[in-house]
N, C-alpha and C positions, 0 to 999 in steps of 0.2 A: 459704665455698666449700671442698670436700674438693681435698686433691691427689688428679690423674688421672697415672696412666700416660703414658709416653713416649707420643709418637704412633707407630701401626703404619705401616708400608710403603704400606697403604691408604688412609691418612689424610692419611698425605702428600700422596699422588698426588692422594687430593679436594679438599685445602684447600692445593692448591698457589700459587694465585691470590692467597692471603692470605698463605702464607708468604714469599713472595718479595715482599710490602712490608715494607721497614723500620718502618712503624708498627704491625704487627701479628706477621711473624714468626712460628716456633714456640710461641714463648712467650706472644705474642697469642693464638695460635688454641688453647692449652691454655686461655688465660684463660675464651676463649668457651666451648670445651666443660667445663667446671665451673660455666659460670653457671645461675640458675635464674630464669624471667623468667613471671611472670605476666602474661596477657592475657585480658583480659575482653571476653567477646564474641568469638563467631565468623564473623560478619558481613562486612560488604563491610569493613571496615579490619581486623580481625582477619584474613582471612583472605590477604590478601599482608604482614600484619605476621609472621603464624603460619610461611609458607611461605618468607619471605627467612630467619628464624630459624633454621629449619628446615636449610634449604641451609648456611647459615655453619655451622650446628653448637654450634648451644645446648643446652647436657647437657640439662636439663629445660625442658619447656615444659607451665605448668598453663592447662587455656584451662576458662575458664567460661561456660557457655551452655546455656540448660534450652530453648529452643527446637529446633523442626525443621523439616530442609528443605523449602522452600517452591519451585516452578516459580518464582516471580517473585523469589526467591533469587538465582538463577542468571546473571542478568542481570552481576552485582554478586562475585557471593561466591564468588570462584577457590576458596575449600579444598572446594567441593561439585560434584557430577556428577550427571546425570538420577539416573543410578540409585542416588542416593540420596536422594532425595525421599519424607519423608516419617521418614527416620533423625535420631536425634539430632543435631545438627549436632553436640557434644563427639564421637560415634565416628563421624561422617563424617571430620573433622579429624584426627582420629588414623590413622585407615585412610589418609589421602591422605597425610598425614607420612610414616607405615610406607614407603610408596613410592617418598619421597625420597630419607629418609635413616634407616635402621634403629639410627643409634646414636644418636639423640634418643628422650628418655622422651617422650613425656606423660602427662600428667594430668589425665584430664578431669573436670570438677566440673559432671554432670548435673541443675544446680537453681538457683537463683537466688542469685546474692552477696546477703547482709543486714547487718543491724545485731548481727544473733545471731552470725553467721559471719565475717563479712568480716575482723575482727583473725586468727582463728584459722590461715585459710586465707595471709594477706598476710605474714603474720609469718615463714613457710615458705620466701619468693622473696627475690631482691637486686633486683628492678625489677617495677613494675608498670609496664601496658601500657592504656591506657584506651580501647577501642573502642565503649564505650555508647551507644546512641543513644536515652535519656533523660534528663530532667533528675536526676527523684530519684535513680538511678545512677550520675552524674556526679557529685555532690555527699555520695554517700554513701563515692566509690573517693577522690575527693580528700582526707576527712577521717581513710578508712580507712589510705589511703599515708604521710600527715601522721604522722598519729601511732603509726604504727609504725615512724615512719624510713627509708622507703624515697622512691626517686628516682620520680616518677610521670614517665611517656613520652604524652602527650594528644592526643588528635587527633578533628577533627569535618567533618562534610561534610554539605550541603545544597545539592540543584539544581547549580548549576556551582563553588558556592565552598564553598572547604577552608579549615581552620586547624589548625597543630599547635604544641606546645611542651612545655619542661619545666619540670616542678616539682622543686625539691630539697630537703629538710627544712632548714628555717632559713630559705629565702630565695626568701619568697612563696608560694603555690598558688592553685588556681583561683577559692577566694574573695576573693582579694584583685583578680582579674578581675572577677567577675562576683558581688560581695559575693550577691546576692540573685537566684533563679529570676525567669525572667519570668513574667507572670501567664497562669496555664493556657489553653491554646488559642491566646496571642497568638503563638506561634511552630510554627507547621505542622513536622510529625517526615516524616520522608524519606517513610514510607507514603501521608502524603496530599500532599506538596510532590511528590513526586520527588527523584532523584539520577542526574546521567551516570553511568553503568555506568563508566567507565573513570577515574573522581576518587578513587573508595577506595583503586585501584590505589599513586595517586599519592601522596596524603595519608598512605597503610600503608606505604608503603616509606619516605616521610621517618620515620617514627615507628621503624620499623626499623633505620634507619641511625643515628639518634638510641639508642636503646638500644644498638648495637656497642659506638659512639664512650661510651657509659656505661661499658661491659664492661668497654673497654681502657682506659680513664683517656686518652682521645686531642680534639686537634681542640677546636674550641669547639661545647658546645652549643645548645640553644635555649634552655638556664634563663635565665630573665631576656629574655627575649625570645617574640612572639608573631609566629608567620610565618601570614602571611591569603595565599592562591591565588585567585586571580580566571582560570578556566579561560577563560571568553566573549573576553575581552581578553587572555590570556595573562598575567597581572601577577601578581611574587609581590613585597609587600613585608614587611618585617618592622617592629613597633610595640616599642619598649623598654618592661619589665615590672620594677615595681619593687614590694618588699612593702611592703603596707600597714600602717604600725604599729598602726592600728585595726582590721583584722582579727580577727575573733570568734576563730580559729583560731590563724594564726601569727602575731599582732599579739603589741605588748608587753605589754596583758592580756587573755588571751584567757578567751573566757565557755564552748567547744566544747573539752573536756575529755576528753569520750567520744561516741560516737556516739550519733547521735539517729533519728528517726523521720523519716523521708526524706520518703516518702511524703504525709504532714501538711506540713511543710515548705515544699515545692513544690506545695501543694493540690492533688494528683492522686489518683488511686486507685493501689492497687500497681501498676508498669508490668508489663505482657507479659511481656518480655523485657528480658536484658539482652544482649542482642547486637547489633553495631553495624549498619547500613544500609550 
């Protein structure tokens, strides 16, 4: 991270609310505005992960996402408005940011994260932000976060229930969750299941909040830990998450070296999109 500048008078006055906590302070909210946080997908969790970001004051924000806004979007995905239907969702996102907060970059990356790019672009940020709502993309940002050493912020949503958590390099990631894709078609994607409009909400702001507490070195996070939301019943518990020493990836001998063919992998055809539900 570059040093920034004193904060202005203005900035004060915006991030007043942060500086008058002791665990974040001036010097906190300098932290945050020099941080660079990638989010994938501008979707129903991307887009209150993008928008709390946003507000705190995160110097750069690169959102990735080749799709465009959908009317059935809308239900779901606060960073979009009617009248953008049918715009990229990367400069819908940006244009709604612009109106928050004008001293946030983005960076919108109008095309698919891959095997070709994904080191390229990752290597660029201090945290990745995982809003994907398929499998081969999930598996493709975990291995991309891994091995470039960054902190992965995870998060997923279906029908009424959420999960989110983190990964840190050295200690576990998602394969050590879920070693292996379920077998295609056995697990219905928010398109054909559905999702309550108001769980990404919720689901994107833990993952936001979880990225801060990254920013500032604060508080305890979800590494090593898996938080499951049961919205129907209200219930959120948390599962303890330990790394797998046999993990193809971050195990103690690992076979996943580099990136691979995602797509083949999780026996699918290339996904849609990489934007979350």
């Amino acid at each position: 991270m570059t040093q920034t500048k004193a904060l202005t008078p203005e900035q004060v006055k915006r991030y007043s609310r942060h500086i008058i906590m002791p665990q974040v302070g001036s010097r906190g909210q300098r932290r945050i505005m020099e941080a660079r946080v990638l989010i994938i997908g501008a979707g129903g969790l991307g887009s209150p992960v993008a928008l709390y970001l946003a507000l705190a004051g995160v110097g750069t924000l690169g959102i990735v996402d080749f799709d465009t806004v959908e009317v059935s979007n809308l239900q779901r995905q606060v960073l979009h408005h009617l009248r953008d239907v049918g715009k990229p969702k990367v400069l819908s996102a940006k244009e709604t940011i612009a109106e928050y907060n004008r001293d946030v970059e983005v960076v919108p990356y109008q095309f698919p994260l891959t095997s070709e790019n994904a080191m390229e672009i990752i290597s660029q940020y201090d945290i990745v932000v995982n809003g994907a709502d398929n499998f081969a993309a999930r598996y493709l940002i975990n291995d991309a976060a891994y091995l470039a050493g960054k902190p992965l912020v995870d998060g997923s949503i279906l029908l009424f229930d959420g999960q989110a958590s983190v990964f840190l390099p050295g200690k576990g990631c998602y394969r050590c969750l879920f070693p292996s894709p379920p077998p295609p078609g056995s697990v219905p994607s928010c398109a054909e299941a559905g999702v309550l409009g108001a769980l990404p909400g919720l689901i994107g702001s833990v993952q936001a909040v979880e990225t801060i507490k990254l920013i500032l070195g604060i508080g305890e996070t979800l590494a090593g830990r898996l938080l499951i939301v049961d919205t129907l019943s209200m219930e959120f518990r948390t599962v303890r998450l330990r790394r797998n020493p046999k993990c193809p990836l971050c195990g103690d001998n690992p076979s996943i070296k580099e990136l691979i063919d995602y797509e083949v992998f999780c026996g699918v055809a290339a996904p849609a999109s990489v934007g979350g539900e």
